[in-house]
N, C-alpha and C positions, 0 to 999 in steps of 0.2 A: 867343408865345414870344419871348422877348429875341433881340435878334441882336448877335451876338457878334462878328462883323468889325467894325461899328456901332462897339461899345462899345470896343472894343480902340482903334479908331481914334483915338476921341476923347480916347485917352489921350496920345497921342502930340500931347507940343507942338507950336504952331505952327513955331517954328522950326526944328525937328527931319524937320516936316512937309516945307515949305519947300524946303529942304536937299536931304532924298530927293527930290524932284520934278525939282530942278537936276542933282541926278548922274545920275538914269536919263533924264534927258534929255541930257544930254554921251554917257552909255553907248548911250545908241540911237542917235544918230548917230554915234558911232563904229562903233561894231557896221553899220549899215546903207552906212555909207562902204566898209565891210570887206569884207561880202557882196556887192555890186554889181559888183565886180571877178569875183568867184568866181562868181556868176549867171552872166556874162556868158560867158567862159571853159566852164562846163560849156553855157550854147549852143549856142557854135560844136563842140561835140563832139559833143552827142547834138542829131541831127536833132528826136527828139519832145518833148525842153525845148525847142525852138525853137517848133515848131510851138504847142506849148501855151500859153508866152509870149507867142505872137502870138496867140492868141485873148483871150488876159486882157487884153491892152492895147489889143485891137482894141475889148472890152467895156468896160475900166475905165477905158482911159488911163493917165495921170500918177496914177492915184486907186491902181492897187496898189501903187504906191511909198509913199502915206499908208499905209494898209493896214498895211502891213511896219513902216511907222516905230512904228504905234500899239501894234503885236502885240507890236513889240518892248522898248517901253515898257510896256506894261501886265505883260512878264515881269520886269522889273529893278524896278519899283512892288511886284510879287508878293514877289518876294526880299528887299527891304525888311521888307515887311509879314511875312512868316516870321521875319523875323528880330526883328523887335519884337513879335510873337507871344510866341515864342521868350524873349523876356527877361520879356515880361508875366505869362508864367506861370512861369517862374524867382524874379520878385518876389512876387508874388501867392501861393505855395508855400511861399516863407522869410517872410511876413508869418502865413500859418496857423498856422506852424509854433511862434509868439511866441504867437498867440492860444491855439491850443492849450496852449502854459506856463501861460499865465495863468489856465486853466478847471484845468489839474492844480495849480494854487496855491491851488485853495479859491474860485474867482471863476466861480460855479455860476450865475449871472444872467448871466453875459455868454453871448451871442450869436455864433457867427462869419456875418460877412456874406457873401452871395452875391457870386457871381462869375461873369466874363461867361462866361469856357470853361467846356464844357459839363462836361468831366471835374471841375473844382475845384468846380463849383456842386453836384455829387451828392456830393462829397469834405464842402463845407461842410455840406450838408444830413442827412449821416449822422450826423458831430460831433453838431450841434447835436441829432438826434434822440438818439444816448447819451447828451446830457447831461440831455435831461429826461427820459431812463429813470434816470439816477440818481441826479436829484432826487427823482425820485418816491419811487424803492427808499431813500434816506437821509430823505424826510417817511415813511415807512409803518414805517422804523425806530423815527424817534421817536415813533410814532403807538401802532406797538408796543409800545415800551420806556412808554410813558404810561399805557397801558393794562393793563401787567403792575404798575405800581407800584398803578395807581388798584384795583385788582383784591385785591393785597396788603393795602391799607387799606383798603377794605371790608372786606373778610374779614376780617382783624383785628377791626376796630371792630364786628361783626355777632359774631365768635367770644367778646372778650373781655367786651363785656354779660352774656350769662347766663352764662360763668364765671366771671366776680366774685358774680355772684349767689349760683352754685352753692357756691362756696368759702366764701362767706360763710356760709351757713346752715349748709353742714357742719360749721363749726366751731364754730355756736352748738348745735351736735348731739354734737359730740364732747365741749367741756364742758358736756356738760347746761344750757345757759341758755336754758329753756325751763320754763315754770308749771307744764304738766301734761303729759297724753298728746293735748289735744285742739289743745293749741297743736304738739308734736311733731308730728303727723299736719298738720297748716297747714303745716310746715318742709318735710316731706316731699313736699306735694302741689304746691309751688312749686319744689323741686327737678328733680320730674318735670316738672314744665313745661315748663322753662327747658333740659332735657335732650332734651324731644321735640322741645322747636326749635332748639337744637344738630343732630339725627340730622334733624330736615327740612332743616335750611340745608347739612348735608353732603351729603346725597342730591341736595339743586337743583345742589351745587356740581358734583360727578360726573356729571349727566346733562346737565348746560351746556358741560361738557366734552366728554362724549362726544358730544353733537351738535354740537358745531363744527366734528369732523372729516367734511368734505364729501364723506371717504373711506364714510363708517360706512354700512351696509349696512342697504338699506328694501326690508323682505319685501313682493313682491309677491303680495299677496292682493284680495282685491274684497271692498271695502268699502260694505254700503249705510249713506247717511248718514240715512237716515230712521230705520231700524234701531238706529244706532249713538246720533242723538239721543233718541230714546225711552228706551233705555237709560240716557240718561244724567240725563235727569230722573226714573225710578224712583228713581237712584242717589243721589243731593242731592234727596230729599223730603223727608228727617230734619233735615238741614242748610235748607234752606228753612223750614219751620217754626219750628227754634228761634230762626231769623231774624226771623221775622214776615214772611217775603217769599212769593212765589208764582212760579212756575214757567210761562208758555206756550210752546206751540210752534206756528209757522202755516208749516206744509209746503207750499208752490206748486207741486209738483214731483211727477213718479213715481216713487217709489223710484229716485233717482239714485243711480250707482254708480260710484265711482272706483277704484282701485290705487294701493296702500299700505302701509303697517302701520299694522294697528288699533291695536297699543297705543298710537302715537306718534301717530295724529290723536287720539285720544279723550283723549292726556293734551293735549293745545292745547286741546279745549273745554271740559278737567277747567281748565283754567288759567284761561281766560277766564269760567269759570263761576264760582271762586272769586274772581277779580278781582272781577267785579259784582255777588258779595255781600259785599266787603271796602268797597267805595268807593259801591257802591249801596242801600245800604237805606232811605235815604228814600224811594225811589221803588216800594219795595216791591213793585214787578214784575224779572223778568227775562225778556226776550222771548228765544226762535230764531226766526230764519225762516231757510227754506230754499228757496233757488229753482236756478232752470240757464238756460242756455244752451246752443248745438250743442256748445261741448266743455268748457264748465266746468260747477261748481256752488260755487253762492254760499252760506257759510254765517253768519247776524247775529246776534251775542250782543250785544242793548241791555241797557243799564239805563237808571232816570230818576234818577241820583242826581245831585249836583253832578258840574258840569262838570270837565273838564279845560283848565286854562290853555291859551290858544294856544301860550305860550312854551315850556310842557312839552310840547306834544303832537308835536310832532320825535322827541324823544330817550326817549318813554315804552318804547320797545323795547332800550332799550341795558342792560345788564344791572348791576344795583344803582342805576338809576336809581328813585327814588320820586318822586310830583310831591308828596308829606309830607316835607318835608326835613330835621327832625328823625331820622329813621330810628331812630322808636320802635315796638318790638313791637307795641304795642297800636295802631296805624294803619296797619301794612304787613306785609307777608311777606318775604321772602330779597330780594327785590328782582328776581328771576331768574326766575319766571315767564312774563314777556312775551314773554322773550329766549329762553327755553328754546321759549317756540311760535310765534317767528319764525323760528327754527333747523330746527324739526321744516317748517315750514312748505316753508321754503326745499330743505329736502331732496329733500320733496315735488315741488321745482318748482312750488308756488304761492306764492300772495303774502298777505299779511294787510296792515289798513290800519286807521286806528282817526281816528274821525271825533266829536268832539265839542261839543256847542251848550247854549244855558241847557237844564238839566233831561232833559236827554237825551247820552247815546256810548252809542256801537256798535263794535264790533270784526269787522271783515269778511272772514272769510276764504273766498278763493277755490283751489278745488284743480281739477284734471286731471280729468277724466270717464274712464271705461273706452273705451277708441277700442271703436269699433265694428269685428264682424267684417267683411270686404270679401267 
């Protein structure tokens, strides 16, 4: 711990120093000139000052006269040093007070420096903590305000694709320019298209919303995840197929069971399932595994298709990120997937993590086990 008499001290110039040593040295001998008469006089009055005085001298001698002179000096040395206290922290107060203008003038990097009294050093160090609260609250603004833009233009640029499409062919439909009925029926089946992924990229957009709020409410039910995997490759057998892909599952575990909502874990491995057969079909496998631990359970959606870039693999969870950066239909989804079962994840209080190498990612998610009864 700093020491503050120390520091104060050191502040006080030599000559200044000097100076106070010469006066409470004049003031202790005056003062002890003053008292010795008045000692002497209350003596001859009270027998037991005598007596007592004759024992201190009888012990100290001439030494309690030093004694007095020293006592008396180190209090006039004191009263100095109060007093240059006293101004230190007077100056030190109106110099914070300059600092602090300059951090309300927009000068957010400046620092106010410590200080040796104890009060002004908890004074400085409170400042300095408000002001990286609100650095941080004006970066998480712009962080904010970056992210509602980049949000807007995605969305846009993901909205207005297939409505120039759709407007387009409606109009080559409204004036008939079109061969026959087989070519109309073609206008047609591209407009549905283009419309089903309008009504998907709104739904991703609604349910990415509604999981962000950390408020939103996760039914607790008991979830077996063995149960709910099984399920879930009945469910994408059709979809695997038309794939050319295949499906396994290698369960390490007992029917592990956590707490949940069903519907919201099983759209994260409805997510991760459609990921690894949107970006995995070379690999023409798609692995589960599922294992535990005393309070988790681990669950692995591999595929073996091309990797993921190292550089992408940070930010693949952030929502209308693609590591296709074109951000064409035909090589990604809403982009909102990931993000939508890092959110569900998060809810959960567990965590997902996506790990990528030649010819091989995995996406790993790790959830809560049911605690056991006591």
């Amino acid at each position: 711990m700093k020491n503050n008499t120390f520091f104060i001290i050191k502040t006080i110039p030599v000559w200044k120093a000097i100076l106070y040593a010469l006066l409470s040295l004049i003031a202790s001998t005056i003062t002890v000139a003053m008292l010795l008469p008045s000692i002497y006089y209350y003596e001859q009055q009270y027998s037991a000052l005598d007596f007592i005085a004759s024992i201190l001298f009888s012990l100290m001698g001439k030494g309690i006269l030093v004694l007095l002179f020293v006592l008396i000096l180190c209090f006039y040395l004191f009263l100095f040093y109060r007093m240059e206290k006293k101004r230190y922290i007077s100056t030190e107060f109106n110099r914070m007070i300059r600092e602090v203008e300059l951090i309300a003038n927009g000068y957010f990097d400046y620092k106010i420096e410590e200080r040796a009294e104890a009060g002004l050093d908890e004074l400085a160090a409170h400042i300095n903590n408000v002001v990286i609260q609100a650095q941080k609250a004006i970066e998480e603004e712009r962080r904010s305000e970056q992210i509602k833009n980049d949000l807007v233009t995605n969305v846009a640029h993901d909205l207005r694709s297939p409505l120039t499409s759709i407007i387009g062919y409606l109009n080559l439909i409204n004036e008939d320019e079109y061969r026959d009925e087989v070519e109309l029926r073609g206008y047609i089946q591209i407009v549905y298209t283009k419309v089903e992924r309008l009504h998907h990229l709104i739904n991703d957009l609604f349910e990415y919303t509604y999981v962000q709020n950390k408020e939103t409410l996760v039914s607790d039910q008991f979830i077996n995840i063995e149960e709910m995997i099984n399920q879930l490759v009945v469910q994408h057998r059709i979809q695997m197929q038309e794939a050319g892909m295949q499906m396994r599952t290698f369960i390490t575990t007992d029917s592990p069971v956590i707490v949940g909502d069903g519907n919201k874990i099983a759209r994260v491995f409805e997510n991760l399932i459609q990921n690894a057969m949107r970006y995995g079909k070379e690999g023409k496998y798609i692995d589960l595994i599922v294992s535990d631990s005393r309070q988790t359970v681990e669950v692995e959606v591999k595929n073996y298709g091309k990797a993921i870039p190292s550089v992408d693999l940070p930010y693949i969870f952030e929502r209308f990120y693609r590591v296709e950066k074109s951000r064409s239909e035909y090589t990604g989804g809403s982009g909102l997937g990931l993000a939508i079962a890092k959110s569900i994840v998060k809810l959960h209080g567990g965590e997902i993590e996506a790990k990528s190498s030649m010819g091989k990612t995995s996406f790993v998610v790790t959830l809560l086990k049911k605690p056991k009864k006591q």
